[in-house]
N, C-alpha and C positions, 0 to 999 in steps of 0.2 A: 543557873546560867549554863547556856549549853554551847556549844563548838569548843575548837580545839586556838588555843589562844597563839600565835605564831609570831607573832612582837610584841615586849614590854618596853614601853616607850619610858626614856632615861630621865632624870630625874631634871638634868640641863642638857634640853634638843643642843646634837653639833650639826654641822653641815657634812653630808658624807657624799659628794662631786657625784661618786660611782654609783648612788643610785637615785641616781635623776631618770631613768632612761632615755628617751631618743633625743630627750632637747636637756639633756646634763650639763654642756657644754657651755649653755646660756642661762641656766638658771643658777641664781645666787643669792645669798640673803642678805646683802647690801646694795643699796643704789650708788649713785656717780659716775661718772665718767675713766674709763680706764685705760681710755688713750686721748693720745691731741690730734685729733683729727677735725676741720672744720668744715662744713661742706658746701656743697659748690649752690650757685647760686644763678638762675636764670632771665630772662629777661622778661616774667609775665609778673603782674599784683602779684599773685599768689601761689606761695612754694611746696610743694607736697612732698613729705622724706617719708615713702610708705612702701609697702608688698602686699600681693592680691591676696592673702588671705580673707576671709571675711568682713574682718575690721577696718582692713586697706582699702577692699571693695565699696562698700558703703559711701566714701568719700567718693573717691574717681565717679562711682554713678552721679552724686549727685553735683561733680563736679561735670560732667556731660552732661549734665539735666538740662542745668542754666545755658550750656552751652547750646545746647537745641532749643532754648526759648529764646536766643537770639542778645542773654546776656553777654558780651564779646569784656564786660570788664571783667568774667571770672575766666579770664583765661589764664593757664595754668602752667606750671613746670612741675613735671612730676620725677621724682628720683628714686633710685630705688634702694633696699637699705635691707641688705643682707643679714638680717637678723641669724644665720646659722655660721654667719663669719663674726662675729660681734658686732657691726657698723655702729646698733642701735645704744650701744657704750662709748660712743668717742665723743669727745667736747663738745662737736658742733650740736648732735643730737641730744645731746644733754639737756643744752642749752636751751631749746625749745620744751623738749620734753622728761622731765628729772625724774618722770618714773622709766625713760626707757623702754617706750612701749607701742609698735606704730598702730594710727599714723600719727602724725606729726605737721603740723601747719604752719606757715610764717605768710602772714599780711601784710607784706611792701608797700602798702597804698594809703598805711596809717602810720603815723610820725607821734612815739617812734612804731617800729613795726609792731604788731600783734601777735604772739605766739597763741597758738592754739592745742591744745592736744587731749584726747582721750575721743572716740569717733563720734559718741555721742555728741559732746560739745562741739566739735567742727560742723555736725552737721544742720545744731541750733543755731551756729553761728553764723553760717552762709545762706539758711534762711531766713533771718532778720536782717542782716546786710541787704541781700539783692530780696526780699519780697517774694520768695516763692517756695511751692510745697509745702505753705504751713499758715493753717489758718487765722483769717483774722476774728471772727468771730469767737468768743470768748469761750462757750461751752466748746465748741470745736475746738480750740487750743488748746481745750484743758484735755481732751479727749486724744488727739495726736500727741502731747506732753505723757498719758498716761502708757499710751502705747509704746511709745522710745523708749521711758524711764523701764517700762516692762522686759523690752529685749535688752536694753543692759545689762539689769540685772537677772537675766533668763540665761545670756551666752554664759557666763560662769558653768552654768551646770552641764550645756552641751557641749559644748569646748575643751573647757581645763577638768572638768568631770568626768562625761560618761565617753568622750571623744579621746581622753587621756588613759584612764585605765581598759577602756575596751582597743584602741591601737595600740599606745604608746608605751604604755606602762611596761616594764621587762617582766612582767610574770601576769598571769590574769588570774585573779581570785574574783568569787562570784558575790560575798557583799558590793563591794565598789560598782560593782556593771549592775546587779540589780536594782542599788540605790538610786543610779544616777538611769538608769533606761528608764526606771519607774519616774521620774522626774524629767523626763525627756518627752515621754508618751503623755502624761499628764498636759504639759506645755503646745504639742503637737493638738492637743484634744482642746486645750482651751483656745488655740487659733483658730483650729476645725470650724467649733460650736460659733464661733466669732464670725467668720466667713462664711456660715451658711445662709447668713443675712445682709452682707454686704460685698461689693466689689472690691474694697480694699480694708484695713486694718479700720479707719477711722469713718467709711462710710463709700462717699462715690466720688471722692477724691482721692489721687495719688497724693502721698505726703509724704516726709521725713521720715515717719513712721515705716514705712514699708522700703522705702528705701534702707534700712536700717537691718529692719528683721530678715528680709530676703536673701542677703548673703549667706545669713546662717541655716535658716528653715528650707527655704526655695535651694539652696544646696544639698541639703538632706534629703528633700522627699524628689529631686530631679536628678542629682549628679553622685548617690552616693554613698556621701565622703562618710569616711573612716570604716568603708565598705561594710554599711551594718542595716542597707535599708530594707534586705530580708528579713534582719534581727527584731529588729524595731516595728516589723512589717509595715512603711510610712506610705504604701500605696492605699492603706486604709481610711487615709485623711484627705477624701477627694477633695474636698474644699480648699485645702490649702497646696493640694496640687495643681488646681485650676487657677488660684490665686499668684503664683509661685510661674507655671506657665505664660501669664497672661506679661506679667512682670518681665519678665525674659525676652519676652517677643519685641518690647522697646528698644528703639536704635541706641538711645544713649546707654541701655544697661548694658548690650551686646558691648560696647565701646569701653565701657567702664571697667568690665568684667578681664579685660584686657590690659588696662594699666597696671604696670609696675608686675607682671607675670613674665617669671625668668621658665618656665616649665612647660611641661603639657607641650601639646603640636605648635609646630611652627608660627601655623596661623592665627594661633591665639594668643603670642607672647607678642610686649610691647616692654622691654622694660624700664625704658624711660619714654615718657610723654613730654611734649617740648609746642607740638603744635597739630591743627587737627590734618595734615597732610600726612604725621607719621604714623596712621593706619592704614595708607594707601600703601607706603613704601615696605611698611615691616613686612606686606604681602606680597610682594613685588619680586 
C-alpha cells in the first residue's frame, strides 16, 4: 500500500465543530429543532420555506411552470430560510421538515395541511396534484421516475462531494477531487450520450425530470459554480449545454431561478415571492 497515511480515524468518531469548513457552523450530528421559532404564513394553497440553491430552484421553477400553464391554484408564498443563520433549525421548519433540509412545502388546501419535503418529492408531488410535466403513459413514467430518482441520487456526489472538497473544504488533497471529478465527468458523460438523441432528459417532453437536474448540471456547464468548469473542462459536453441553454431560455425558469435569492446582482434577487407582480417591483 502506497501514500503517506495523514489520518487514523478514532476508534469512536466525536464531532469536532472546527473542522466542518465553510458550512461548520450548520453542520451537526443530531437532528431537531434548536430554537422556537414558527414561521410566518401567507395567503396562497401553498407555502414554500426555501433558498436558490439548487435544490430550492428546482421547486420555484416548477412552481412558475404551473403558473405559466395558467395553473393560478399553485400559486405560492415563498420565504426565505437562511440556512447560514440556522432558520432551517427552529420549530416551525422542523415541523415540516425533521431533517432540516430545504426546501420545505406546506399544502394549505388539504385538511389537514400536507407537509412535504426533500425536492424530489415536492416535485412528484405537485405533478400528480395539478397534472403536469409528467407523463401519463406508463413506460414514459417509468422513464421520467428513472431520471429524477437518478439526479437525486447523482447531486450527492456534485454537491456535498466534488463541490465540497474541491471549494469548501479548508485544505484540498487530491484523492477526494479525483474521486469525486471522476464521478462528476462520468455523470456529465452519461447525460451527454443521453442528449445526443433527445431534446430533453426523457425524450421531447419537458418534465420533472429536467426541471430537477438543470439546477445542478445546467449550473455547472453555464454559470460555473464552485469555479471548476475549466477543471472539469464541461464545455466538452455540448449536448447538455445545448440542453441546459435551451432550459434557461424559459420565462418561468428565468423567474424561478430568482425565488428566495438573497445574492448576486440586484436584478436577480427576489427573496421572498408572495405574488407574480413582485418581479416587476424587485426591478423597479
Amino acid at each position: 500500500m502506497s501514500g503517506h497515511i495523514t489520518y487514523a480515524p478514532p476508534r469512536v468518531w466525536k464531532w469536532d465543530m472546527e473542522n466542518g469548513g465553510k458550512f461548520a457552523n450548520i453542520n451537526r450530528p443530531v437532528s431537531g429543532a434548536t430554537s422556537d421559532k414558527p414561521l410566518p404564513v401567507g395567503k396562497h394553497p401553498l407555502q414554500l420555506y426555501s433558498l436558490a440553491t439548487p435544490n430550492g430552484v428546482k421547486v420555484t421553477i416548477m412552481l412558475e411552470e404551473l403558473l405559466e400553464l395558467g395553473r393560478q391554484e399553485a400559486e405560492y408564498d415563498a420565504y426565505l430560510i437562511n440556512i447560514e443563520g440556522g432558520d432551517q433549525f427552529g420549530s416551525g421548519f422542523v415541523a415540516i421538515n425533521p431533517n432540516s433540509k430545504i426546501p420545505a412545502l406546506l399544502d394549505t388546501s388539504t385538511h389537514p395541511p400536507t407537509r412535504v419535503f426533500e425536492s424530489g418529492a415536492i416535485l412528484l408531488y405537485l405533478a400528480e396534484k395539478y397534472d403536469a410535466f409528467y407523463p401519463m403513459d406508463l413506460s414514459a413514467r417509468a422513464e421520467c421516475l428513472s431520471w429524477l430518482m437518478w439526479q437525486m441520487g447523482s447531486a450527492a456526489f456534485l454537491g456535498g462531494g466534488f463541490g465540497h472538497f474541491y471549494a469548501y473544504a479548508p485544505e484540498k488533497f487530491k484523492y477526494p477531487i479525483d474521486r469525486y471529478a471522476m464521478e462528476v465527468k462520468r455523470q456529465l458523460d452519461v447525460l451527454d450520450k443521453n442528449l445526443s438523441t433527445r431534446r430533453f432528459l426523457c425524450g421531447d417532453e419537458y418534465t420533472i425530470a429536467d426541471m430537477a437536474t438543470y439546477p445542478w448540471y445546467g449550473a455547472l456547464v453555464l454559470h460555473n459554480i464552485y469555479d471548476a468548469a475549466e477543471f472539469l473542462d464541461v464545455a466538452s459536453y455540448s449536448h447538455v449545454v445545448r440542453w441546459a441553454r435551451a432550459i434557461e431560455e424559459r420565462p418561468a425558469v428565468q423567474r424561478g431561478r430568482r425565488v428566495n435569492r438573497a445574492w448576486g446582482p440586484e436584478e436577480l434577487r427576489l427573496p421572498e415571492r408572495h405574488s407574480a407582480s413582485d418581479f416587476d417591483s424587485s426591478t423597479a
